[in-house]
N, C-alpha and C positions, 0 to 999 in steps of 0.2 A: 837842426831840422831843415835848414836850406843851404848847405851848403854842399850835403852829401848829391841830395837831386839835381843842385846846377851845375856841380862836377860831374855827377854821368851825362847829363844832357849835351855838355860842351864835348866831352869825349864822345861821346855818340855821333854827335853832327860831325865831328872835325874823321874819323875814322870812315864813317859815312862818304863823306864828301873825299877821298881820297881815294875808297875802293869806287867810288861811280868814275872818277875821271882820271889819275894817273896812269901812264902809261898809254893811253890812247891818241891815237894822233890821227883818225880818219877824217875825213870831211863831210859826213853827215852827220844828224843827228844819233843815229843806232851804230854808228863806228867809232863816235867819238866820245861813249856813257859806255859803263856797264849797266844796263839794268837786272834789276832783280824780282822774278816774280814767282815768288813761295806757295805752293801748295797746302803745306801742311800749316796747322793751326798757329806752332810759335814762329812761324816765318810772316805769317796772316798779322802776328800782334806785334814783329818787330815795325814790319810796314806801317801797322797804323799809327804808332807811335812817334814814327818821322813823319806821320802824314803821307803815307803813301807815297813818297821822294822815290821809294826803290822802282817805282816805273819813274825809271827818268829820260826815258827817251821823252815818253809820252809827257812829260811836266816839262821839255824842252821845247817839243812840240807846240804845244798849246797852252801857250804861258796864260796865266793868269785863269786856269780851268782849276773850279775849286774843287780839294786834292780827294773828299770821297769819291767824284765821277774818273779819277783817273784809271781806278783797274777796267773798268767798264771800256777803256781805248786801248788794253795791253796787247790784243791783235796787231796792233802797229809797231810793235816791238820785235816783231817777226822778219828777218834778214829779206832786203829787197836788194841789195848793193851784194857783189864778190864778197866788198871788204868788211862789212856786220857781222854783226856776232848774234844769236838767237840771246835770250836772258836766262840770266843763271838762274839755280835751281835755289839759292842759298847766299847770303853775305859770304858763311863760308867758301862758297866756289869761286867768287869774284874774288872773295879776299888769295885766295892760292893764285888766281890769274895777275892779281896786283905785283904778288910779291915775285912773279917772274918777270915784270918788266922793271923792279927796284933795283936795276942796273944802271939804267941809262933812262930817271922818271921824267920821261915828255908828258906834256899835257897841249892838244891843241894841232889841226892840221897845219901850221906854219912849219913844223919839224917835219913832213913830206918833201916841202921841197927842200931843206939841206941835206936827207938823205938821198936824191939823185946825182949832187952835187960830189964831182971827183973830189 
């Protein structure tokens, strides 16, 4: 009875926490997350489930903003930098975005500067 829910839970956060940040290597907050912010209703109940994690610009943002107020900041998720990305529509979209960068998985703008680097 507790072993099945703290194994989906562990897999949820750790799959979670990899489609938000791998491969990203901007230097702000919205280049350096995928966030996600779902429309329809099972994308509405994946969110709340994490607690609302999937705006994660906006929970990078304004750490410590308790996680119902965060869709109410998801405007701020909207590209203001060349290098952002708008937020996906779906885990699934981010997840197809992750698995294009599972070549070479950076995490973090310190890999910016080795790539100008001859």
């Amino acid at each position: 009875m507790y072993l099945l829910p703290a194994y989906l839970a562990g897999n949820l956060q750790s799959w979670r926490k990899y489609i938000e940040h791998v491969g990203m290597t901007g230097s702000t907050v919205n280049s350096s997350t995928r966030s996600i912010v779902a429309d329809d209703w099972p994308g509405r109940i994946v969110a709340f489930t994490l607690l609302h994690e999937p705006f994660h610009g906006v929970h990078h943002l304004h750490v410590g903003l308790p996680h119902a107020e965060l869709p109410g900041l998801a405007s701020e998720l909207q590209p203001a930098a060349p290098d952002e990305r708008p937020p996906f529509a779906s885990y699934r979209h981010a997840m197809l975005d992750l698995m294009r960068s599972l070549a070479n998985p950076r995490v973090g703008a310190q890999w910016r500067a080795s790539e100008i680097r001859p």
